[in-house]
C-alpha positions as CSV (number, residue, x, y, z in Angstrom):
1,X,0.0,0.0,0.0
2,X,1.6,3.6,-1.3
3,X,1.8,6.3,1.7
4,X,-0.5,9.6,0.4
5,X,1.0,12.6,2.0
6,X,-1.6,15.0,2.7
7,X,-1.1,19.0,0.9
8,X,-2.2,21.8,3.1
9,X,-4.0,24.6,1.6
10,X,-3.4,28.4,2.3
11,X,-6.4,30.0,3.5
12,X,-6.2,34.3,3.6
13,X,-8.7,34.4,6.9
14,X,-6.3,32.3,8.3
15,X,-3.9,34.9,9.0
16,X,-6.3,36.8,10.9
17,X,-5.4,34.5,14.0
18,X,-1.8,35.7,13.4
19,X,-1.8,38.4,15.9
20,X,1.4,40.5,14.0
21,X,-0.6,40.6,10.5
22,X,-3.6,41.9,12.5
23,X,-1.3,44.5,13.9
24,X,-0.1,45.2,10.6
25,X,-3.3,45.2,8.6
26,X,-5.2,47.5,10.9
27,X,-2.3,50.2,10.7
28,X,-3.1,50.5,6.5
29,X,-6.2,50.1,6.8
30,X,-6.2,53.1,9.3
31,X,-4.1,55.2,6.9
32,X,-6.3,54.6,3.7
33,X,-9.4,55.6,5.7
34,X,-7.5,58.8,6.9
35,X,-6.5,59.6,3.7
36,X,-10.3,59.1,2.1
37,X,-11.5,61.1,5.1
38,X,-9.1,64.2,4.5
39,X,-9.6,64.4,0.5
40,X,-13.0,64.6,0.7
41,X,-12.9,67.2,4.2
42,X,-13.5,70.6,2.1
43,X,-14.0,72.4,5.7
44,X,-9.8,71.8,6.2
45,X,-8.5,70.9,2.3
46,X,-10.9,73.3,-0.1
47,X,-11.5,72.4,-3.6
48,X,-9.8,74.0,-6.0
49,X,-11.3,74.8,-9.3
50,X,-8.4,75.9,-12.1
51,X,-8.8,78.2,-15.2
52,X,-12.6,80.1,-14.9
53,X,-13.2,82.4,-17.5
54,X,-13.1,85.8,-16.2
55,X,-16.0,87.8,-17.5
56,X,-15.8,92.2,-17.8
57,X,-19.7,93.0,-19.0
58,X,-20.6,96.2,-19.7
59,X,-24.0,98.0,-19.1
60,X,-26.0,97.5,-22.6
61,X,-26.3,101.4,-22.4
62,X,-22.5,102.0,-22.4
63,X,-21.9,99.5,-25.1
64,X,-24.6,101.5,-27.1
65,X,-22.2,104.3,-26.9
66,X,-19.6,102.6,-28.5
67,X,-17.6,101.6,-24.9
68,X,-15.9,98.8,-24.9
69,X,-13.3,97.2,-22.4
70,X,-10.0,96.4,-24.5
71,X,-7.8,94.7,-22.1
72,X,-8.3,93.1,-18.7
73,X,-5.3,91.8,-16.4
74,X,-6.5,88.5,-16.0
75,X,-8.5,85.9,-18.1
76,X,-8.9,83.6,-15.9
77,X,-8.8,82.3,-11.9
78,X,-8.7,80.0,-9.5
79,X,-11.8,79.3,-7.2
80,X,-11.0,78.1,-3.8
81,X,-14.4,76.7,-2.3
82,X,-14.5,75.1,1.8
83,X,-17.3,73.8,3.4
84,X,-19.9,71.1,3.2
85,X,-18.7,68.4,1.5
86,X,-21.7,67.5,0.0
87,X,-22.7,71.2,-1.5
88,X,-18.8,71.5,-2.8
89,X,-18.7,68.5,-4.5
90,X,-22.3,69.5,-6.1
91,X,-20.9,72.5,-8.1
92,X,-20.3,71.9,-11.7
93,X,-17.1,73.6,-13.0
94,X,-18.6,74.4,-16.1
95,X,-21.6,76.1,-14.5
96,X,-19.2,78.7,-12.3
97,X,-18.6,82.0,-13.4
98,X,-16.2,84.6,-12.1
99,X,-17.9,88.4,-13.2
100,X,-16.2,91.7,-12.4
101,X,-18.3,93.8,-9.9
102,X,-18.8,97.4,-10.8
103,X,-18.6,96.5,-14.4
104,X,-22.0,97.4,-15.7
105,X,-22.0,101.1,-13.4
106,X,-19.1,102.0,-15.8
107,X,-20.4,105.0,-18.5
108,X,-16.7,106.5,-19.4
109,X,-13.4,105.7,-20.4
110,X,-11.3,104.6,-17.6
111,X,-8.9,102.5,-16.4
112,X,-10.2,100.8,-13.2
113,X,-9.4,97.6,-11.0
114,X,-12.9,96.0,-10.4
115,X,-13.4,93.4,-7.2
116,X,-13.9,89.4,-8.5
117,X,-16.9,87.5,-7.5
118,X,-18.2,84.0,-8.0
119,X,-21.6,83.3,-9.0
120,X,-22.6,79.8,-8.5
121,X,-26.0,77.8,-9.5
122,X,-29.0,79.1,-7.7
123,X,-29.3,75.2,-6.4
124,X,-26.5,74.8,-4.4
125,X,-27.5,73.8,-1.3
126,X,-25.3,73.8,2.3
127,X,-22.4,75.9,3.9
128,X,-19.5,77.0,2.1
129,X,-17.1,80.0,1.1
130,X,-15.3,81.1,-1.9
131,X,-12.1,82.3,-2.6
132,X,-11.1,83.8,-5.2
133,X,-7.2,84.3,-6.8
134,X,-6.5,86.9,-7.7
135,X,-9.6,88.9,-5.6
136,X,-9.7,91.8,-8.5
137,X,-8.9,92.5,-12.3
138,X,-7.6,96.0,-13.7
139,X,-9.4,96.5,-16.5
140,X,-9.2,99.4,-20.3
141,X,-12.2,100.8,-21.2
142,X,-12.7,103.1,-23.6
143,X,-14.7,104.1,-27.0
144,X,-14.1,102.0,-29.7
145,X,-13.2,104.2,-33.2
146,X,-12.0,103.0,-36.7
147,X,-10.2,105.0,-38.9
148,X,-8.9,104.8,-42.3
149,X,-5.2,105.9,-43.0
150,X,-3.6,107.2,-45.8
151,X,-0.3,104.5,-46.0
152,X,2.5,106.5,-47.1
153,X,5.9,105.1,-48.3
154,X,8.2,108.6,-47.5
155,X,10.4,106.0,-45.5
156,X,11.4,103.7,-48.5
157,X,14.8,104.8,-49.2
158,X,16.3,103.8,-52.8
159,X,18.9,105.4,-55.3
160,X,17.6,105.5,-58.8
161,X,20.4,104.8,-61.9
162,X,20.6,107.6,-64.1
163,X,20.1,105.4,-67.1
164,X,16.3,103.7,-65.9
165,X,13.6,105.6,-65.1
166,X,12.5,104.5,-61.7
167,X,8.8,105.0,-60.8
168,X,7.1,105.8,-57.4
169,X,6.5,102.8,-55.2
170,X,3.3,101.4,-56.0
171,X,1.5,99.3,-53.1
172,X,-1.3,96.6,-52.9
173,X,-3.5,98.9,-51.0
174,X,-3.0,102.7,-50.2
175,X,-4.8,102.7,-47.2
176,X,-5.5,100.7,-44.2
177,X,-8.4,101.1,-41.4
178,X,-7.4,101.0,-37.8
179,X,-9.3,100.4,-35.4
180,X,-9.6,100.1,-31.5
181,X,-9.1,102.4,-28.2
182,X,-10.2,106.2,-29.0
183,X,-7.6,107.5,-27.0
184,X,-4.8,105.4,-28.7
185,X,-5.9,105.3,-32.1
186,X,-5.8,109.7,-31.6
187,X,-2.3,109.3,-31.0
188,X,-1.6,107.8,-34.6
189,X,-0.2,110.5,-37.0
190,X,0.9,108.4,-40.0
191,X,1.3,104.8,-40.8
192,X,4.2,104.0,-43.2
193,X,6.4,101.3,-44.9
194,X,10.0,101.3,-44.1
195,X,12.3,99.8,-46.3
196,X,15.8,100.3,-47.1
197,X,17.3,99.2,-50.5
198,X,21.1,99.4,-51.0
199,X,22.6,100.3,-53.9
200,X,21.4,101.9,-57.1
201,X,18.5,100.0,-58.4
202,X,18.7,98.5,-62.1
203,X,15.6,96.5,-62.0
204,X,12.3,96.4,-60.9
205,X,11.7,95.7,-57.1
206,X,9.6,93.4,-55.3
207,X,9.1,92.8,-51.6
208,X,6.4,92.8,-48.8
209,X,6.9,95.0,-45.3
210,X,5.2,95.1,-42.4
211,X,3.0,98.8,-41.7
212,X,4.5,100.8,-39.1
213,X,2.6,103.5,-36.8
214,X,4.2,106.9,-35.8
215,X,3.0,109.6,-33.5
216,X,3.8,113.4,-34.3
217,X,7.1,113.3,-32.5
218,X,7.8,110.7,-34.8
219,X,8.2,107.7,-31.9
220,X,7.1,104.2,-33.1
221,X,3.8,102.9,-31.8
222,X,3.5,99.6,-30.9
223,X,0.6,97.7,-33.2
224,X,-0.7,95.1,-30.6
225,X,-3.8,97.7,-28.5
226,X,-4.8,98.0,-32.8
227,X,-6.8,96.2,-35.1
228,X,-5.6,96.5,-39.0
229,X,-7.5,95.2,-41.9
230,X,-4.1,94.8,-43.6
231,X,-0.8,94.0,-41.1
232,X,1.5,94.2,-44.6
233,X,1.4,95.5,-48.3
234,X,3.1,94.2,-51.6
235,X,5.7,97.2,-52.6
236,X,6.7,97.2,-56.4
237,X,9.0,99.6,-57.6
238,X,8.9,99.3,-61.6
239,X,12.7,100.1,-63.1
240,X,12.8,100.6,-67.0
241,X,14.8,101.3,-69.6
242,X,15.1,104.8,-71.7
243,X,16.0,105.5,-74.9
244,X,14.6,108.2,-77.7
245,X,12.7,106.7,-80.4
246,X,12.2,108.6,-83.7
247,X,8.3,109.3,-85.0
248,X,7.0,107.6,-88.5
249,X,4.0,109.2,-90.3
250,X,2.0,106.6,-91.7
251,X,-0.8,106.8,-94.6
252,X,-3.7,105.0,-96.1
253,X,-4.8,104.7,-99.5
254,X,-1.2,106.2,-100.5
255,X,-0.7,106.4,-104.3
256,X,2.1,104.3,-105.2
257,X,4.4,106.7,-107.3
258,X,4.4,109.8,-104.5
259,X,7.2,109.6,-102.2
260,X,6.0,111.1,-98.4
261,X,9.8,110.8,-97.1
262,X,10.9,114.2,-99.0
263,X,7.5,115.6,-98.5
264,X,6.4,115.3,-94.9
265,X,8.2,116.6,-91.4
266,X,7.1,115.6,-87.8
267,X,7.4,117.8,-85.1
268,X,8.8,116.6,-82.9
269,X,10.6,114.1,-84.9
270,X,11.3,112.2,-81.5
271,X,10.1,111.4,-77.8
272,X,12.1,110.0,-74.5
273,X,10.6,106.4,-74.1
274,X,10.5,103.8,-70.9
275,X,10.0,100.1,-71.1
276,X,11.3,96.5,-70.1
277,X,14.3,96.2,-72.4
278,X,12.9,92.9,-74.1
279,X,10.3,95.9,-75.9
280,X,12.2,98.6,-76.5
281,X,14.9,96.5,-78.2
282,X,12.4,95.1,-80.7
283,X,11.4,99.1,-81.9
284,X,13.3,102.1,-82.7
285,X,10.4,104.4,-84.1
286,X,7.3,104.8,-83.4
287,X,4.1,104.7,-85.8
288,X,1.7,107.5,-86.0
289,X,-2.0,107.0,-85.9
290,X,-2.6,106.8,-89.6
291,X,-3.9,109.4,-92.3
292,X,-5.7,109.5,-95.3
293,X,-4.8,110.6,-98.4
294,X,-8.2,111.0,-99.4
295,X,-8.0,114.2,-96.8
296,X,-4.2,115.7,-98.1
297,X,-4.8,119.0,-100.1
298,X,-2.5,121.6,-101.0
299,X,-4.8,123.6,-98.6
300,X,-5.3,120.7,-96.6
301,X,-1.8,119.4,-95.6
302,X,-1.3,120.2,-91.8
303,X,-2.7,116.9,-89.3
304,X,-2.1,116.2,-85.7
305,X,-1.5,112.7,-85.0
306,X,-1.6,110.7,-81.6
307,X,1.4,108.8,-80.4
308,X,0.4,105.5,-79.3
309,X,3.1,103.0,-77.4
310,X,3.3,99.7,-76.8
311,X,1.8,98.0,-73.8
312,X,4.0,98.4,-70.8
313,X,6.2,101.6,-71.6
314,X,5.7,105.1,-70.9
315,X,6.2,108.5,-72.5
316,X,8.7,110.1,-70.2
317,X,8.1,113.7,-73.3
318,X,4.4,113.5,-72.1
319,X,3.8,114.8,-75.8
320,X,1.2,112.7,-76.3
321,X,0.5,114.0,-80.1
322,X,2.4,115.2,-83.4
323,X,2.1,117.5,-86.1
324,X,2.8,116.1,-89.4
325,X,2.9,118.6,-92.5
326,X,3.3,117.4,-96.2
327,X,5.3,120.1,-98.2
328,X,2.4,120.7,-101.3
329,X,4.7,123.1,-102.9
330,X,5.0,120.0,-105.8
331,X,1.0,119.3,-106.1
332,X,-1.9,121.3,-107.5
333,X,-5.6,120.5,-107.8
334,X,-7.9,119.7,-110.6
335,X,-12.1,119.5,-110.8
336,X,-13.6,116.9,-112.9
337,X,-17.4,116.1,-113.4
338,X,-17.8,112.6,-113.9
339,X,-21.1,111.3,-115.6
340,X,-22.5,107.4,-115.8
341,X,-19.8,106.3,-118.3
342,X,-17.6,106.6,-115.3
343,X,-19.4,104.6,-112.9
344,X,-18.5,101.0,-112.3
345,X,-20.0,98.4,-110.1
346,X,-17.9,95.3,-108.8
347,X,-18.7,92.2,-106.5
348,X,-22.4,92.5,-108.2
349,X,-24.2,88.7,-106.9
350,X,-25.2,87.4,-109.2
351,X,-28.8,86.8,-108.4
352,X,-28.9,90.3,-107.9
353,X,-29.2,93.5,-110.4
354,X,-28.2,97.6,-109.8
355,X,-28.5,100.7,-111.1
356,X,-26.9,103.7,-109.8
357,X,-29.3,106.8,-109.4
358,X,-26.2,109.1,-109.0
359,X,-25.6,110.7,-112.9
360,X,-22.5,112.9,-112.3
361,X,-19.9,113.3,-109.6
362,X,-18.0,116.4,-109.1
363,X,-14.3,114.9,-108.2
364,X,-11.2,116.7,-107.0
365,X,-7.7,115.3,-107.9
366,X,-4.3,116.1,-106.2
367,X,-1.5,115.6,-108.1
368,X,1.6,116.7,-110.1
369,X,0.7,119.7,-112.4
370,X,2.0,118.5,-115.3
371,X,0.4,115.1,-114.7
372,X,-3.3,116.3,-114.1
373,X,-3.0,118.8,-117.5
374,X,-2.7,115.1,-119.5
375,X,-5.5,113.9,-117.2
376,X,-8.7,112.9,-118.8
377,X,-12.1,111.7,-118.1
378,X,-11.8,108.3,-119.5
379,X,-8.8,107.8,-117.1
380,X,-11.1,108.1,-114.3
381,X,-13.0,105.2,-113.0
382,X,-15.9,105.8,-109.9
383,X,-16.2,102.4,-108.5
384,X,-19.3,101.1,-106.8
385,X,-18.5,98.2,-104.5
386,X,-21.2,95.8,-103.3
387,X,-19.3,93.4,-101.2
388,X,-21.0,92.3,-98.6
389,X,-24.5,93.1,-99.8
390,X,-25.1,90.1,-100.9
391,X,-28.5,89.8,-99.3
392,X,-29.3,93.8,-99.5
393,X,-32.3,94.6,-101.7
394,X,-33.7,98.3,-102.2
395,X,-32.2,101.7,-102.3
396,X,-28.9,102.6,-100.4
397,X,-26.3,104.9,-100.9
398,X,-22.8,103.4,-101.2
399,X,-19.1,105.0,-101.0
400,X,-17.0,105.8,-103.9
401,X,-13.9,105.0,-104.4
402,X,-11.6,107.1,-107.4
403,X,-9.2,105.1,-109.3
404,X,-7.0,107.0,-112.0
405,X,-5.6,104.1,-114.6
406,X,-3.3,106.6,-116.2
407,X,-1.3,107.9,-113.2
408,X,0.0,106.4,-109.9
409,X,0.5,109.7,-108.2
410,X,-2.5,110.9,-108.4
411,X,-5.4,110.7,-106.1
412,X,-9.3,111.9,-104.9
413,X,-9.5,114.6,-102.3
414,X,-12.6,114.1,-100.3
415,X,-15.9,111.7,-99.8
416,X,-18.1,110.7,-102.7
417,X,-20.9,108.4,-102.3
418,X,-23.4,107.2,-105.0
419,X,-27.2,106.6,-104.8
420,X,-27.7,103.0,-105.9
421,X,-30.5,100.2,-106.2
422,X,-30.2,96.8,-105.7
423,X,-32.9,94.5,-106.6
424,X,-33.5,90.5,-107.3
425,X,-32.5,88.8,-111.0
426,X,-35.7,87.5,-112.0
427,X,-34.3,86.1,-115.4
């Protein structure tokens, strides 16, 4: 027969009959219970409630008047509360406010330190006080303003180069509103860009800067009691290139045989231009608004033309037109009534017929002397054209234009039009 060996099992009440573990356990237990006991006794240890909003409320009849409080000392505080356990434990932090006494008697601008006081829920119930850290809050008030200022850049010091012409320094916005305290926004007498830029400039310029604000004695006034609508601007001063381009008359409808080179002068027969350098290399005159020769006379030979320039430069002359005069000494005029022989119509559809009402013309030529003397009528041709009346039907009048087959430097001085009908091809 095998011997079995018996296993003794641990029991935890057990130890209780050990007179040292008694000892032992009833010390801890002792020390847990006191510490329970003295966390929850708010009469000795108060609760301490971190971080409550402070709240500064004006009267709504001083806010009406534009007051307003722009700074307080404090934001928040700490509220210290002792007594029954059971009401200090009740309050909920989120429904405790710390206000500002005095704050709604307030109908001026002052600066002022106002008492703090906690207001709890009406339902709090049982014995307690409040502290409160810090016990007061100094607070601005004054009448809110906003002005607009002009922004001036007087304080952007450059060199220009001679050779460029260097414009003004253009910003993103010219002005900038400002607003907050009365009695600090008065003390503002300009706002301004400062910017140094060393060296003479040979380019255009680029760069954002912070606005600054200056009393009248010229101190610096520090931008953190204000509201801006704009803290910085974009500056761009615009450097070009200069360089004197010559003036070109130009003409329509110019016979081919006369030569306007020995005939015409400009005055003035050159302006002072600006502009990036990949534009003015690409010109070295400059066109003149057109003229036509259907309006040159020996009488008539004296225009004014405007001088137009390509996009992005600038006329540094500021002559902004020119006087051309043709030298007539060379031409003469001669009066020639044309009749129906004369009259041709072209570009005729040709589901459409014409007749022109107009019998004679009266025409004046320009031209050589000699030339016109050896002019005759059946050089002269009155043309009629009726492109683009391909649908038209009924009576219209029409412009003329004067073709001479036997001379190329010869031409029509004035307007002619010709009374003509249109109507459908019925065969």
């Amino acid at each position: 027969m095998k011997n079995h060996k018996k296993i003794k099992l641990f029991s935890f009440f057990s130890l209780f009959y050990n007179d040292r573990f008694v000892l032992i356990f009833s010390i801890f237990v002792s020390i847990v219970l006191w510490f329970i006991v003295a966390s929850i006794n708010t009469a000795d240890r108060p609760r301490e409630i971190n971080d409550v909003p402070v709240t500064v409320t004006l009267s709504e009849s001083a806010q009406e008047s534009n007051l307003k409080v722009f700074s307080q000392s404090v934001e928040t505080a700490k509220v210290s509360i002792r007594g029954d356990s059971v009401a200090v434990y009740s309050i909920d932090p989120s429904n405790l406010k710390v206000v500002a006494e005095g704050a709604s008697s307030i109908t001026q601008p002052t600066s002022v330190s106002l008492r703090l006081k906690a207001e709890l829920p009406s339902q709090v119930i049982g014995d307690y006080s409040i502290e409160i850290e810090p016990s007061s809050v100094f607070v601005d008030v004054d009448y809110y303003k906003e002005v607009p200022f002009e922004i001036s850049t007087e304080n952007i010091i450059y060199k220009a180069n001679s050779a460029y012409l260097v414009s003004e320094p253009s910003l993103s916005t010219d002005t900038v509103t400002i607003s907050g305290p009365e009695k600090e926004i008065d003390k503002i007498a300009k706002v301004t860009v400062d910017h140094e830029i060393k060296g003479e400039l040979a380019s255009t310029q680029n760069f954002t800067e912070s606005l600054v604000l200056y009393d009248k004695y010229g101190e610096k006034i520090p931008t953190d009691k204000f509201t801006l609508s704009t803290e910085t601007v974009d500056v761009t001063i615009t450097v070009l290139s200069r360089q004197y381009s010559s003036l070109e008359a130009t003409f329509t409808n110019q016979p081919p045989g006369v030569d306007v080179e020995d005939i015409v002068t400009i005055d003035p027969e050159s302006i002072q231009v600006a502009g990036p350098n990949d534009i003015l290399s690409n010109f070295t005159s400059i066109s003149l608004e057109a003229i036509d020769f259907s309006e040159i006379s020996p009488t008539n030979n004296t225009f004014r033309s405007s001088i137009t320039l390509p996009a992005g430069c600038r006329n540094i002359s500021m002559i902004h037109e020119a006087t051309i005069t043709l030298d007539m000494s060379g031409f003469t005029t001669k009066h020639i009534t044309l009749e129906s022989p004369n009259f041709e119509i072209r570009n005729l559809s040709a589901n459409k017929t014409s007749e022109v009402y107009t019998k004679t013309l009266d025409v004046v030529l320009v031209g050589p002397p000699s030339v016109l003397a050896n002019l005759k009528e059946e050089d002269i041709t009155a043309v009629i054209d009726l492109s683009g009346k391909e649908s038209f039907t009924g009576h219209i009048e029409l412009p003329i234009s004067i073709e001479i087959s036997s001379s190329d430097s010869v031409w029509a001085y004035g307007k002619y039009q010709a009374s003509v009908e249109i109507g459908e091809n019925t065969n």
